[in-house]
C-alpha positions in Angstrom: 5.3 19.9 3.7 7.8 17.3 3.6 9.9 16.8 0.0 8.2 14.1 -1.9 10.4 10.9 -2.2 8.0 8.5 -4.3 5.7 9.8 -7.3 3.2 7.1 -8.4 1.9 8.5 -12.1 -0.6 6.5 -13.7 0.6 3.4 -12.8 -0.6 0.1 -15.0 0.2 -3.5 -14.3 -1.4 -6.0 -16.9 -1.3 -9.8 -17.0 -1.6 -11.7 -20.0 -4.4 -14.6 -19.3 -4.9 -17.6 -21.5 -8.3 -19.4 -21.4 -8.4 -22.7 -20.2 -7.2 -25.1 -23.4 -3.5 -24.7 -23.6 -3.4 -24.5 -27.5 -6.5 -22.8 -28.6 -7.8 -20.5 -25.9 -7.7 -17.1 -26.7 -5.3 -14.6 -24.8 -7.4 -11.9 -22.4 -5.6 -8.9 -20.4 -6.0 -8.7 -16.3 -5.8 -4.9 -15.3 -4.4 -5.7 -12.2 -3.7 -2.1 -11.6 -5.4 0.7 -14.1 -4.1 4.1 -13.7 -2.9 4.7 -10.4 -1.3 7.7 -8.7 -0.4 9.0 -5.5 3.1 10.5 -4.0 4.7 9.4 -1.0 6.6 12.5 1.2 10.3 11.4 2.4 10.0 10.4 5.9 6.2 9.8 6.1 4.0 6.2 5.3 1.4 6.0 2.9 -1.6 3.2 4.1 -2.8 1.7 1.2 -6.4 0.1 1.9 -8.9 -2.0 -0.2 -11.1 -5.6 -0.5 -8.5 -8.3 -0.9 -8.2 -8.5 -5.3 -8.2 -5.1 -5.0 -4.5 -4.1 -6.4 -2.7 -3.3 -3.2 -0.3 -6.0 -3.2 0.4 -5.4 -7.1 1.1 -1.7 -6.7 3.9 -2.8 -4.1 5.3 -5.4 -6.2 5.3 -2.9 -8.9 7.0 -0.3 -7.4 10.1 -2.5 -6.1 9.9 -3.8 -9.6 9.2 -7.4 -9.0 6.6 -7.1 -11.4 7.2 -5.0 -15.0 4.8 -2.2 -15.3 2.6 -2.0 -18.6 2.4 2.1 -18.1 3.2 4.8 -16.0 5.3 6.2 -14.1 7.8 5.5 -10.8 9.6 8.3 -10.0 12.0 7.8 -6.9 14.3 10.5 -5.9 13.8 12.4 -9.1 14.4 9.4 -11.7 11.8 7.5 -13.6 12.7 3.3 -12.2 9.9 2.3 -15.1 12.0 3.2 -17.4 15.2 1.6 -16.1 16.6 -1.7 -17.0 17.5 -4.6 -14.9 20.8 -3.3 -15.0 20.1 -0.2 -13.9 17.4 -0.5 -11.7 19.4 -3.0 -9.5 21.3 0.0 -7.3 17.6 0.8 -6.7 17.5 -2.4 -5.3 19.7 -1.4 -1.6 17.1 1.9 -1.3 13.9 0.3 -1.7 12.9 -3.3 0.5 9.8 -5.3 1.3 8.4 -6.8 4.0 6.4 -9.3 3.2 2.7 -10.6 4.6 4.0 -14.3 5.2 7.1 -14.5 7.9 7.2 -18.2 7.3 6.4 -18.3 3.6 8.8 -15.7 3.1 12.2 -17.2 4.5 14.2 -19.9 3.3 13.5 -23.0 5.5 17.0 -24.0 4.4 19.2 -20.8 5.7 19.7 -19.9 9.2 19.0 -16.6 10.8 22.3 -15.4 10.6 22.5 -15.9 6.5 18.7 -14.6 6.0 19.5 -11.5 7.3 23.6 -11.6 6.0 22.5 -12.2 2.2 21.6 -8.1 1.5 25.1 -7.1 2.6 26.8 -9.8 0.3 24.9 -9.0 -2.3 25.0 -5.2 -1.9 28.7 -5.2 -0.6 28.1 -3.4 2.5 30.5 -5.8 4.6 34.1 -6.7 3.1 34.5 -9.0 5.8 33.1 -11.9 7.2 33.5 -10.3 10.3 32.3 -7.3 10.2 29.2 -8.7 8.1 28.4 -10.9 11.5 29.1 -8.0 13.3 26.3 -6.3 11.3 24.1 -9.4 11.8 24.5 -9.0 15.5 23.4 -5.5 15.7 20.7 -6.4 13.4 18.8 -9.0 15.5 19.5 -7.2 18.7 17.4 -3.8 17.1 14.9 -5.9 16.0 14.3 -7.1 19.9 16.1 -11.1 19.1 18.9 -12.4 20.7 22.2 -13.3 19.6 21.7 -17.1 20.3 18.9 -17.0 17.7 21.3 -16.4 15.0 22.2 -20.1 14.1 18.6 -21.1 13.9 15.9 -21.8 11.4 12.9 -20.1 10.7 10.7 -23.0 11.8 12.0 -22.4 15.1 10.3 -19.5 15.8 6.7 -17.5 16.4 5.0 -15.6 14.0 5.7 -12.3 15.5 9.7 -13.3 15.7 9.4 -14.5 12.0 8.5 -11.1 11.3 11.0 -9.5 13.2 13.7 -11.7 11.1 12.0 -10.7 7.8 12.1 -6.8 9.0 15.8 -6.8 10.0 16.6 -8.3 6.7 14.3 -5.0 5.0 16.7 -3.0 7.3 20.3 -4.7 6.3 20.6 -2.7 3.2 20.1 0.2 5.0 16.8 1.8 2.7 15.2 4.6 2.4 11.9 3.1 1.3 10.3 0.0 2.2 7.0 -1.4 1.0 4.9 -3.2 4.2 2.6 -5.9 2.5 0.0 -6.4 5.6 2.7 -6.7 7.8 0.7 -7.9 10.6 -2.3 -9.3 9.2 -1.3 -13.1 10.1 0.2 -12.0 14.0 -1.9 -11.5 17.0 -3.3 -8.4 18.3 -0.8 -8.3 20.9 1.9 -8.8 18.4 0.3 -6.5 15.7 1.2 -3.6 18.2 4.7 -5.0 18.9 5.4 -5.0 15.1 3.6 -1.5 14.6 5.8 0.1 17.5 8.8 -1.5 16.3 8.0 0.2 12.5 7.1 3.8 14.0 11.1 3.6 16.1 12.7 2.7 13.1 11.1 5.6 10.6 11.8 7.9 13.0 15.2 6.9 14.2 16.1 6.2 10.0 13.6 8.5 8.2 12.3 5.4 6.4 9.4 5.8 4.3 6.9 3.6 4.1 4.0 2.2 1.7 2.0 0.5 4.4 -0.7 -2.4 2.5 -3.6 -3.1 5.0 -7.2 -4.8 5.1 -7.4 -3.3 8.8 -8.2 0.1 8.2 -7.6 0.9 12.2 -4.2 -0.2 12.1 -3.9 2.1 8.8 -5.2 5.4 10.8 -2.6 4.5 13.4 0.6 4.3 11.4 -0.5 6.0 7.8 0.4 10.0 7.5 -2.1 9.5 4.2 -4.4 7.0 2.8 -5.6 5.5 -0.7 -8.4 3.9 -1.4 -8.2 1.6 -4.1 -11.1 -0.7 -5.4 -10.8 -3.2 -8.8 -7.1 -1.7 -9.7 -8.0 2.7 -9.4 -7.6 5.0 -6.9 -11.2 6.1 -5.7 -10.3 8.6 -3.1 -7.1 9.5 -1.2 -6.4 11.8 1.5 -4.6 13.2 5.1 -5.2 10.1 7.1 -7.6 12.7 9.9 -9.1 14.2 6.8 -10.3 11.1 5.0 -11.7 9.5 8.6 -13.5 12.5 9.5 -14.5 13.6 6.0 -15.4 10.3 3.5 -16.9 11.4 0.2 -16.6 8.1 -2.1 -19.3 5.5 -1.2 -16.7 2.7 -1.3 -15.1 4.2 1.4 -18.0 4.9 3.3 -18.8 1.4 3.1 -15.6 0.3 4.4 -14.8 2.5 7.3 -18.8 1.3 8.7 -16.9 -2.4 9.2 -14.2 -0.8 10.9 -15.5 -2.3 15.1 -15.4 0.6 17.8 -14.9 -0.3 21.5 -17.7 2.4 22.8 -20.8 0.7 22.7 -22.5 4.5 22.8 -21.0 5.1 19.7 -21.7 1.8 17.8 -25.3 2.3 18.7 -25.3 5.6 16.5 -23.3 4.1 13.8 -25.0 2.3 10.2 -23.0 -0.5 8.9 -23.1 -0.1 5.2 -23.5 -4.0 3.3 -22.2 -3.6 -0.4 -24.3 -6.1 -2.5 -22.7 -8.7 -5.1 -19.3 -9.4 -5.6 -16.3 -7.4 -6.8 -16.7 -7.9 -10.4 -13.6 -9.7 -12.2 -10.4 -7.4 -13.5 -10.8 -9.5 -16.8 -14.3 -8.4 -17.2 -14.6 -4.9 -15.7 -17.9 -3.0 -15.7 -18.2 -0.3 -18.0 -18.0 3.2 -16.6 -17.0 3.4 -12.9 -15.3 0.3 -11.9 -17.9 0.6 -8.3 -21.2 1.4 -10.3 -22.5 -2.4 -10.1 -22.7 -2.1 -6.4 -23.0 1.4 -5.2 -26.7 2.2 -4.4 -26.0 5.8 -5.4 -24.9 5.0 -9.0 -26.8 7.2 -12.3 -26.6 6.7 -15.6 -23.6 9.1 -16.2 -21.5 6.2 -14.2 -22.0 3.6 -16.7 -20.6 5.8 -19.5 -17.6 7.1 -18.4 -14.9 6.4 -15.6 -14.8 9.4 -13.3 -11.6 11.0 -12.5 -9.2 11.6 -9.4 -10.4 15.3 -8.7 -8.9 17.5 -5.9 -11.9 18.6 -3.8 -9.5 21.0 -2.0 -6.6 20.6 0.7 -5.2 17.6 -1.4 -8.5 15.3 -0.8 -9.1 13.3 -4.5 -11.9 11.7 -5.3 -13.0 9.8 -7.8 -17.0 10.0 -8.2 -19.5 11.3 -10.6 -22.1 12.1 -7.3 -18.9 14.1 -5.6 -18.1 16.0 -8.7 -21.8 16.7 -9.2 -22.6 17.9 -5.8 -19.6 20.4 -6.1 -20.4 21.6 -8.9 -23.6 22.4 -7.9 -22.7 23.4 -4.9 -20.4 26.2 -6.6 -23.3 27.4 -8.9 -26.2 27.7 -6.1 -23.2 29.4 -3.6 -23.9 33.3 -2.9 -21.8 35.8 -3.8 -19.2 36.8 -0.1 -19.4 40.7 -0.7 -21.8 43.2 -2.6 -20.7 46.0 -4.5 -22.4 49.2 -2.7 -24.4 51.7 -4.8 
């Protein structure tokens, strides 16, 4: 088991929300992200998954500390970064990059190629020349499958798939250890989705970079992930080995999602039962009582609107968080025959 290089401990991220009128509306809280934990093993990527609102994005954001966290801990190579201050979180800053979901959104219109990708080792002072930072630059595009003509240009100048390629080889300047993928490839074709996905797999392996890996597309997550969270309404409802949780889903959210995921066997998509979650995902300002799923699960019981069940190990590292789970196992434990009998 690989050492771990990224504890997630209870993790909170709250917004302050004002009502609509600007002087007299009263001031709510937005649990963006409630309580979240997980741990991320040096060299391996970590697919986070969930509805769109769900908290992925936040955790990321969190994490690389772009947004303050209201509790928790973030534990990175044995020190606690929610406890740091700006000060001292910013030699965090070189280890731990981002790429974002937008490659246009995401680069300044106004700097070329060359200074996009150039700006981490100014700011970082990983080239005391101006030649040897170009040099860098050079060797940058080129691993990132560009050419050395596309250094003077502008981001507007380019494909989707090359604007990514720009916004990963500015991730990779600093030379990191972590970097957070926020849906990476949600916005590029299929053809370049598995350009962008190759090009992430070479780089971990040939850097040991480890990855947090945000996705919608839960097929692209099973291809890349080593393990994935599920995360619904800002919690963690069930996390696991990435073959484990696709051949073994206990929480109903996750059932429901991995029923959407298409198959290309039509044998097999005969035999399989899509799963349609009724309503909408209620609103993080006004959370349901109980567990944060019970308004549309069709196997929720009364114990789910009183309390919020917990992230519970149902053995080899598989958590989930479900009353029905814990329930079944506990009465599976009770009803379970004794292995040997004591002879007479």
């Amino acid at each position: 088991m690989s050492e771990e290089l990224l504890g997630v401990r209870d993790l909170k991220t709250h917004f302050a929300v004002r009502d609509s009128s600007p002087w007299f509306g009263a001031c709510r809280i937005l649990k963006a992200v409630d309580g979240v934990s997980f741990g991320i093993g040096r060299g391996k990527t970590f697919g986070l998954v969930g509805e769109s609102g769900c908290g992925k994005t936040t955790v990321g954001r969190t994490i690389l500390r772009l947004y303050r966290p209201a509790g928790g801990e973030i534990v990175f190579g044995g020190t606690d970064l929610a406890a740091l201050s700006e000060r001292e979180f910013f030699p965090y800053r070189r280890r731990m990059q981002m790429i974002f979901q937008d490659p246009f959104t995401s680069l300044d219109p106004r700097q070329t190629v060359g200074e996009i990708i150039g700006a981490p080792l100014s700011i970082h002072g990983l080239a005391p020349t101006r030649a040897a930072r170009a040099e860098r630059v050079r060797e940058l595009v080129g691993m990132v499958g560009l050419r050395s003509d596309h250094i003077g240009r502008y981001p507007h100048e380019f494909s989707g798939g090359q604007r990514q390629r720009i916004g990963i080889a500015r991730a990779l300047a600093s030379m990191p250890e972590f970097i957070v993928c926020d849906e990476p490839v949600s916005s590029l074709d299929v053809s370049i989705q598995a350009q962008i996905i190759n090009l992430l797999e070479e780089f971990q392996e040939r850097f040991g970079l480890t990855y947090l890996f945000i996705s919608h597309d839960l097929s692209v997550v099973r291809h890349i992930s080593h393990r994935v969270g599920v995360m619904y309404l800002g919690v963690m409802v069930e996390t696991a080995d990435v073959d484990e949780l696709y051949g073994n889903m206990l929480h109903p959210y996750t059932k429901s999602l991995m029923s959407a995921v298409p198959t290309a066997d039509p044998e097999i998509a005969k035999t399989r039962r899509r799963i349609i979650l009724e309503g909408d995902v209620p609103s993080p300002l006004d959370p349901p009582s109980g567990c944060p799923f019970r308004t549309r699960c069709r196997e929720a019981e009364g114990v789910c609107a009183e309390r919020n069940p917990r992230l519970t190990d149902v053995g080899s590292g598989h958590m989930v968080a479900c009353h029905k789970v814990e329930l079944q196992r506990k009465t599976a434990g009770e009803t379970r025959s004794p292995s040997f009998e004591i002879s007479k």
